[in-house]
C-alpha positions in Angstrom: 232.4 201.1 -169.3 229.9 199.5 -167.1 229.1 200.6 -163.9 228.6 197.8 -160.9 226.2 198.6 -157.9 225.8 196.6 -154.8 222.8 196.5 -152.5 223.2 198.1 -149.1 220.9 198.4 -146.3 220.4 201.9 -144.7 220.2 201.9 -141.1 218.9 205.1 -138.9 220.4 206.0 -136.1 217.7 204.3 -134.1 218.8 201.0 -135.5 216.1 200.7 -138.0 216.0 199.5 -141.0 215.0 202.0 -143.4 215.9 201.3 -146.8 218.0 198.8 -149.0 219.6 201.0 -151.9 221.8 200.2 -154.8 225.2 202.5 -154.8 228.7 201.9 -156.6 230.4 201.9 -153.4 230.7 201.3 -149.2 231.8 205.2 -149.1 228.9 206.5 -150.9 226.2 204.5 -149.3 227.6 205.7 -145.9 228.2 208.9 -146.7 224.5 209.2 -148.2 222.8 207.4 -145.9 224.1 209.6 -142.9 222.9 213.0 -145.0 219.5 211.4 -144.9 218.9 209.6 -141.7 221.6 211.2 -139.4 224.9 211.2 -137.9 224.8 208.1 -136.1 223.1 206.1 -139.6 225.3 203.5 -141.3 224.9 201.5 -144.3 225.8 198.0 -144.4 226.4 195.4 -147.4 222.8 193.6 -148.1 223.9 190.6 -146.4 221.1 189.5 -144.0 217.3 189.1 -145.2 215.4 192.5 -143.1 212.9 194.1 -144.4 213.1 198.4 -144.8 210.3 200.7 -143.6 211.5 200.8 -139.8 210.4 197.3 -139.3 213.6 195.5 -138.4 216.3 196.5 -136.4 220.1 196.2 -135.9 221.7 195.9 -132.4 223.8 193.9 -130.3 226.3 194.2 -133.5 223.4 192.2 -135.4 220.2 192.5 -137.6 217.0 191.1 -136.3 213.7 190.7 -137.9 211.1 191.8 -135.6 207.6 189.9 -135.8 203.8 191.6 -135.8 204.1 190.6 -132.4 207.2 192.2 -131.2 209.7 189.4 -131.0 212.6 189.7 -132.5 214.8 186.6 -134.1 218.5 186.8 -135.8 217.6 187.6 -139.4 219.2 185.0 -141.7 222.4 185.6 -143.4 223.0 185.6 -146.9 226.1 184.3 -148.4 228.1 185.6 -150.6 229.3 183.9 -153.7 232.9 184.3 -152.1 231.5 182.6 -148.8 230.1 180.0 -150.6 233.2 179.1 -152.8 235.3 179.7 -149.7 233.1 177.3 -148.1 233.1 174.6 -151.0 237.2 174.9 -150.7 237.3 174.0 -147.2 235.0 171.2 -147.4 237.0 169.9 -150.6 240.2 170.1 -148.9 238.7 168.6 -145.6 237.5 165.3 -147.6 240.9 164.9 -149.8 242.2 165.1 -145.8 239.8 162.0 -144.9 240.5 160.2 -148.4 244.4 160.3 -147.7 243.8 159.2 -144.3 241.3 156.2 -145.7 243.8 155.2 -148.2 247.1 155.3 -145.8 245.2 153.2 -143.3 243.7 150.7 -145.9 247.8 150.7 -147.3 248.7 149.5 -143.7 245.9 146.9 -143.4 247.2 145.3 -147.0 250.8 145.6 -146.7 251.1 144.8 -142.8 249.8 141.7 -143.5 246.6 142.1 -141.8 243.5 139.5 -142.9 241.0 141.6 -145.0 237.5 139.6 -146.0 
């Protein structure tokens, strides 16, 4: 049987970004990356584009990338398959909304006798 692994990124108890690893599981990417950065360390899903080596950071409850020149911006998030097809379901269900609306309202303009050109 084939074994999935997900990318996770391995934050020190700094906030730093130290590594993005591959592991089966949230419990053993936690549990591993506290033995090697700390107690306070966490591992999150690989979900926003930082860079490892200490370079970017997470706080506030977010990940930043931190420039050459010491400014930080939001680092991008990355979608997940899941987000995107949750996204592609809301939008489809938001147009058939619209086209029902369209086609009710143009049903009232024809059969209300209203002039249409």
């Amino acid at each position: 049987m084939a074994e999935i692994s997900y990318a996770y990124i391995q934050v020190d108890g700094d906030g730093a970004v130290q590594n993005i690893a591959m592991f089966e599981n949230y419990e053993d990417a936690n549990r591993i990356t506290r033995a090697v950065y700390g107690d306070q360390a966490f591992a999150a899903e690989y979900r926003y584009a930082v860079r490892p080596g200490g370079v970017d950071r997470f706080h506030d409850g977010r990940f930043w990338r931190v420039e050459e020149d010491g400014t930080e911006t939001e680092a991008e998030y990355i979608p997940t398959e899941q987000d995107k097809i949750s996204a592609l379901q809301a939008e489809n269900a938001q147009l058939k909304a619209e086209s029902n609306d369209l086609t009710l309202a143009m049903a009232e303009m024809i059969g209300g006798g209203a002039d249409v050109e």
